[in-house]
VEXKOL-833766 format. One record per residue (C-alpha): residue in three letters; z, x, y. Coordinates in pm, whole numbers, padded with zeros to 5 digits, always signed. Layout:
VEXKOL-833766
ALAZXY ...
***
This chain:
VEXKOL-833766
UNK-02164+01315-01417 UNK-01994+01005-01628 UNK-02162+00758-01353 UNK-02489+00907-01368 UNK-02483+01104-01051 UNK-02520+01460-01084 UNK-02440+01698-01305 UNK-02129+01889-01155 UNK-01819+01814-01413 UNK-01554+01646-01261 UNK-01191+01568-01334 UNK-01296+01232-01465 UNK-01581+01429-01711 UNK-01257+01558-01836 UNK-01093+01307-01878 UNK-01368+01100-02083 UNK-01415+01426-02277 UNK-01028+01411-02405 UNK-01043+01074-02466 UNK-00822+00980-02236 UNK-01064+00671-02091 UNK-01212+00419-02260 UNK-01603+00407-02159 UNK-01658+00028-02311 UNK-01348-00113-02112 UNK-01414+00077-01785 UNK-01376-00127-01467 UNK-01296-00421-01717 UNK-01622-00383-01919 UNK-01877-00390-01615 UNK-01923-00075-01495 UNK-02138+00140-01743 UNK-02035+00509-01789 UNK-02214+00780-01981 UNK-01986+01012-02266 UNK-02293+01212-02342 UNK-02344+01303-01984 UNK-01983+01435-01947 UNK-02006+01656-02255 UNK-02295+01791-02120 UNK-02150+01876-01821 UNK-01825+02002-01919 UNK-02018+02210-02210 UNK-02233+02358-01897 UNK-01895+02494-01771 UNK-01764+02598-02110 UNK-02050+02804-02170 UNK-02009+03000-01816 UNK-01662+03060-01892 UNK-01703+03126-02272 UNK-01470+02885-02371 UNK-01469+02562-02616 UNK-01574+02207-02405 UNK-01238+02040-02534 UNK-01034+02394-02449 UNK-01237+02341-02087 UNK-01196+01984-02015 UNK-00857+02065-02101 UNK-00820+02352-01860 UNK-00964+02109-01575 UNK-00677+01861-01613 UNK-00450+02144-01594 UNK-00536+02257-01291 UNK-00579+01880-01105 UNK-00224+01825-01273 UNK-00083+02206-01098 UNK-00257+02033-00789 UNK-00093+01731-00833 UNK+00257+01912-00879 UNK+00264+02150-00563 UNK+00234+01774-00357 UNK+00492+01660-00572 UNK+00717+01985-00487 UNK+00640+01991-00123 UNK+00767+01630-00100 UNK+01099+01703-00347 UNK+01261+02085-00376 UNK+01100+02151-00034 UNK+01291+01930+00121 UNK+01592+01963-00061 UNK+01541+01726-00322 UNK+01583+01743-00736 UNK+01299+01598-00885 UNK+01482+01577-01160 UNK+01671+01279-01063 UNK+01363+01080-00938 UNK+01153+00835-01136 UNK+00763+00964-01099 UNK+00601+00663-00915 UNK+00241+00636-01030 UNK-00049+00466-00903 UNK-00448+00431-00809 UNK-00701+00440-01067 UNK-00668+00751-01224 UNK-00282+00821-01138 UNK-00171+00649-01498 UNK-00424+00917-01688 UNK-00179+01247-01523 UNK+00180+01111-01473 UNK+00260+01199-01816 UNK+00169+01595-01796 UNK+00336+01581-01434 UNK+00632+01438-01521 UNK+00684+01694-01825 UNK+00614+01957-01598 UNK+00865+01823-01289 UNK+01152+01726-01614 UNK+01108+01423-01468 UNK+01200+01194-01758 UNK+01080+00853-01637 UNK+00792+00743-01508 UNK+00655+00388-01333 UNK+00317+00211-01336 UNK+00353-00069-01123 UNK+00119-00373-01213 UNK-00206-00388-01013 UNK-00143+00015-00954 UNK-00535+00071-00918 UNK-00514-00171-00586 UNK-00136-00056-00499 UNK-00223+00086-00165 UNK-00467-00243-00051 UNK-00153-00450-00171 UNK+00102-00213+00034 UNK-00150-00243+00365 UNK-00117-00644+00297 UNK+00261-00646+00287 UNK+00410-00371+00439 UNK+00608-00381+00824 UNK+00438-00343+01106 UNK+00559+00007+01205 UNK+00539+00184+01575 UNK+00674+00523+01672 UNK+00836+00557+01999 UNK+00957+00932+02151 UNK+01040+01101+02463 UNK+01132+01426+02557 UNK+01519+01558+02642 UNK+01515+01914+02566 UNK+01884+02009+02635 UNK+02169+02138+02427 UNK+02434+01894+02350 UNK+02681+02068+02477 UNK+02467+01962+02894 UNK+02419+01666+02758 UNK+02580+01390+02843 UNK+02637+01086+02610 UNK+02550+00812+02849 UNK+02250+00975+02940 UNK+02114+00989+02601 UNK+02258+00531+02580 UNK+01992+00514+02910 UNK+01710+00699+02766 UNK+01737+00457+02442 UNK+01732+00145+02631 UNK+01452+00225+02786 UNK+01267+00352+02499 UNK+01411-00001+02305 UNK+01274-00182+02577 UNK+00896-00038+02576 UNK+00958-00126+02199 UNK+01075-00440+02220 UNK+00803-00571+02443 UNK+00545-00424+02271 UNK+00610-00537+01937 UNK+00643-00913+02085 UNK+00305-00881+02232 UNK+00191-00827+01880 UNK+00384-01136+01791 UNK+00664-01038+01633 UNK+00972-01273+01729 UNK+01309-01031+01830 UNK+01472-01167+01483 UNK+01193-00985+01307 UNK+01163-00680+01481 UNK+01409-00374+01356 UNK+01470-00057+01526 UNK+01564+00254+01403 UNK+01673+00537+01679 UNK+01635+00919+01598 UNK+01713+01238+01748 UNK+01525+01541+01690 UNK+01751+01818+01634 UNK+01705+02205+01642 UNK+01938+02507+01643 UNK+01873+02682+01968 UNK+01579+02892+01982 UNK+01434+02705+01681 UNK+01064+02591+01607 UNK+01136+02335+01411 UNK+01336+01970+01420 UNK+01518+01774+01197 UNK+01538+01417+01289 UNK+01903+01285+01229 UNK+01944+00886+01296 UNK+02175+00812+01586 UNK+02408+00561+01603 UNK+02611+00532+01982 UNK+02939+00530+01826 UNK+02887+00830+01588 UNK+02871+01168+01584 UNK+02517+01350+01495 UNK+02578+01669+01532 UNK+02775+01747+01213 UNK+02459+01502+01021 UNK+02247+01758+01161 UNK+02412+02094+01015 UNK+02436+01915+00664 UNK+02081+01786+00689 UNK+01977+02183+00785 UNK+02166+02313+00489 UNK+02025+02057+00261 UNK+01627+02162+00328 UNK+01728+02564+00443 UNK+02033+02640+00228 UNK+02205+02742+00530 UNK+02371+02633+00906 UNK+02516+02773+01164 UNK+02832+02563+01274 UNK+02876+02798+01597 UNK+02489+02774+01696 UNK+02443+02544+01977 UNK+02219+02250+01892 UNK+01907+02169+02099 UNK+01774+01771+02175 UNK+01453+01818+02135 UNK+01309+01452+02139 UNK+01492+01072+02130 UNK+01267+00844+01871 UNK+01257+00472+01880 UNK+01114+00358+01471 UNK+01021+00013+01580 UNK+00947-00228+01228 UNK+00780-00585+01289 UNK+00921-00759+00974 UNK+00616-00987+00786 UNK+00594-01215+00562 UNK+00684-01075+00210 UNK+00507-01138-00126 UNK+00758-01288-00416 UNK+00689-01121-00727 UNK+00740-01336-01052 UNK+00954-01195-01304 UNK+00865-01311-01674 UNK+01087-01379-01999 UNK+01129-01120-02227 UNK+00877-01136-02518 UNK+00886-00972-02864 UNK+00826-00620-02850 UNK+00532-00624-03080 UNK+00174-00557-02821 UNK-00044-00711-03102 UNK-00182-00998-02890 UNK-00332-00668-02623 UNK-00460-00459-02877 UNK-00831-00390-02845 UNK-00920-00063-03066 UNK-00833+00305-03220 UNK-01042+00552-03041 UNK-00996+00978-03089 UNK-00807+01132-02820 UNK-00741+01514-02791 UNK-00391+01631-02689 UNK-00249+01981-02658 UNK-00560+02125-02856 UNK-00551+01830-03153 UNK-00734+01545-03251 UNK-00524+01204-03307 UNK-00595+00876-03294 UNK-00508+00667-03029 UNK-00460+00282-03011 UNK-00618+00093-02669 UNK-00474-00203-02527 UNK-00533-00469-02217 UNK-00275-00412-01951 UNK-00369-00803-01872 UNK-00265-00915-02199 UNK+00048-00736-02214 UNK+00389-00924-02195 UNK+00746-00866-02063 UNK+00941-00681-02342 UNK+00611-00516-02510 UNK+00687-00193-02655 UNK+00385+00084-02678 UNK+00401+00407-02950 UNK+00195+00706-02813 UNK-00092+00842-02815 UNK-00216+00522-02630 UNK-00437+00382-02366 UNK-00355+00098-02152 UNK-00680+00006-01968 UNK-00682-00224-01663 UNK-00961-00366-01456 UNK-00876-00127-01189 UNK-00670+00189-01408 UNK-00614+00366-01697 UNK-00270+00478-01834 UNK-00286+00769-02086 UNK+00017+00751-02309 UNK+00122+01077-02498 UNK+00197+01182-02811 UNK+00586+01128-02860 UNK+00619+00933-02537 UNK+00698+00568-02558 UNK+00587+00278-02279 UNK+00771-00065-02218 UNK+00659-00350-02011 UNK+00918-00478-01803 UNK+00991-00817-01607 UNK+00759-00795-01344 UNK+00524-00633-01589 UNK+00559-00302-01465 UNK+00546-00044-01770 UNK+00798+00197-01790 UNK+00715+00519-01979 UNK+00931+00757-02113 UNK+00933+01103-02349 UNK+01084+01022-02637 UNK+01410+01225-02676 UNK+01455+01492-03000 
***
């Protein structure tokens, strides 16, 4: 509804209804978005559901963040993985305005807004590897399996590989393979892929991998080749980022406004700033905005944020 298209409240209604943007600085101050249009459509909800519009917009966030969370679980505990001892990587647009609430939720006590993180994914396309899957099918328990047959089935494989990837222009030096086996107990549905080295042995990679994601193996199970895979990389040309010299801590040169903001059903004032004029070494106090051109980062109540060399900002809760 906030960019005058409908009237169906959205996650970023919610958003604008908290506070948590800043309508004059959206899109850097050209794209015009509409407050009153949000209220009204998050009030439209509020009144369906009998509920307050700021205990509504509120409720929407909560569920986008529980969204938000199950990806972020299916990617960590699900596969064996403590998100607890993971920084929370955010980016696009709107990423900045949730990490907070996420992080909180995941005890994740760090979190990372990398510098042009509205764009982050158009910047990864420009600079990331060339990358080209390569499998075939063995289907045979190690135990029939013979080691040089698996050395043959590689080279050839490496050698489709290879010659593709210098078609595509990619010069030998710059092309990096990484070989795989797909792995399964016997009788099985599923793989694991476990890299494969000709010198070392898989197998026992294989039963700690399983035990990592399942909680269990089964050291007397015979193990199943299910595919060989060839992870062929054409290495490009990489961007240099410039690190900066550490700056006071003091953000007064960014500062733009005070604006209200709503957090955990109360009304506080929060301070605005230009991401653009922020320097190395800047220190933020929450509640606080950060706009960009191309994001918003919504700083909490007792959270602090800290821009670092390459201008990154690094937020974290601030400890009791």
């Amino acid at each position: 509804a906030c960019y005058g298209y409908g009237r169906q409240p959205t996650v970023t209604d919610a958003n604008l209804v908290l506070g948590r943007l800043a309508p004059d600085f959206f899109l850097g101050g050209d794209m015009k978005i509409f407050p009153g249009k949000s209220r009204r459509a998050i009030q439209t909800l509020a009144n369906k559901i009998g509920k307050s519009i700021l205990e509504t917009a509120a409720g929407v966030i909560k569920v986008a963040n529980s969204n938000m969370e199950k990806a972020i679980r299916v990617i960590s505990i699900e596969r064996g993985f403590d998100p607890r001892n993971f920084a929370l990587f955010s980016f696009g647009g709107a990423g900045g305005m949730h990490a907070a609430e996420i992080a909180a939720n995941l005890n994740i006590s760090k979190i990372l807004v990398p510098k042009n993180a509205g764009v982050l994914s158009a910047l990864g396309l420009l600079m990331a590897d060339s990358i080209k899957d390569y499998s075939q099918s063995i289907l045979k328990i190690i135990s029939e399996l013979k080691p040089e047959t698996l050395v043959k089935n590689f080279k050839i494989l490496s050698s489709k590989a290879l010659d593709e990837m210098q078609k595509e222009g990619f010069i030998p030096k710059n092309i990096n393979l990484l070989y795989y086996l797909d792995l399964r107990y016997l009788g099985q549905s599923y793989e694991i892929s476990i890299p494969w080295q000709q010198s070392g042995s898989f197998v026992p990679s294989f039963h700690k991998a399983h035990q990592k994601l399942y909680s269990y193996h089964h050291l007397d199970q015979p193990v199943e080749v299910v595919n060989i895979r060839i992870k062929a990389a054409g290495i490009g040309s990489k961007i240099r980022l410039k690190k900066h010299k550490i700056q006071k801590s003091d953000p007064e040169r960014a500062f733009l406004k005070k604006q209200p903001l709503f957090f955990s059903g109360k009304k506080c004032s929060a301070s605005v700033y230009r991401r653009s004029h922020l320097s190395a070494g800047n220190k933020i106090l929450g509640p606080a905005l950060v706009v960009d051109y191309d994001s918003t980062t919504f700083l909490p109540p007792s959270h602090t944020l800290k821009a670092d060399r390459l201008l990154n900002l690094i937020m974290e809760k601030d400890r009791l």
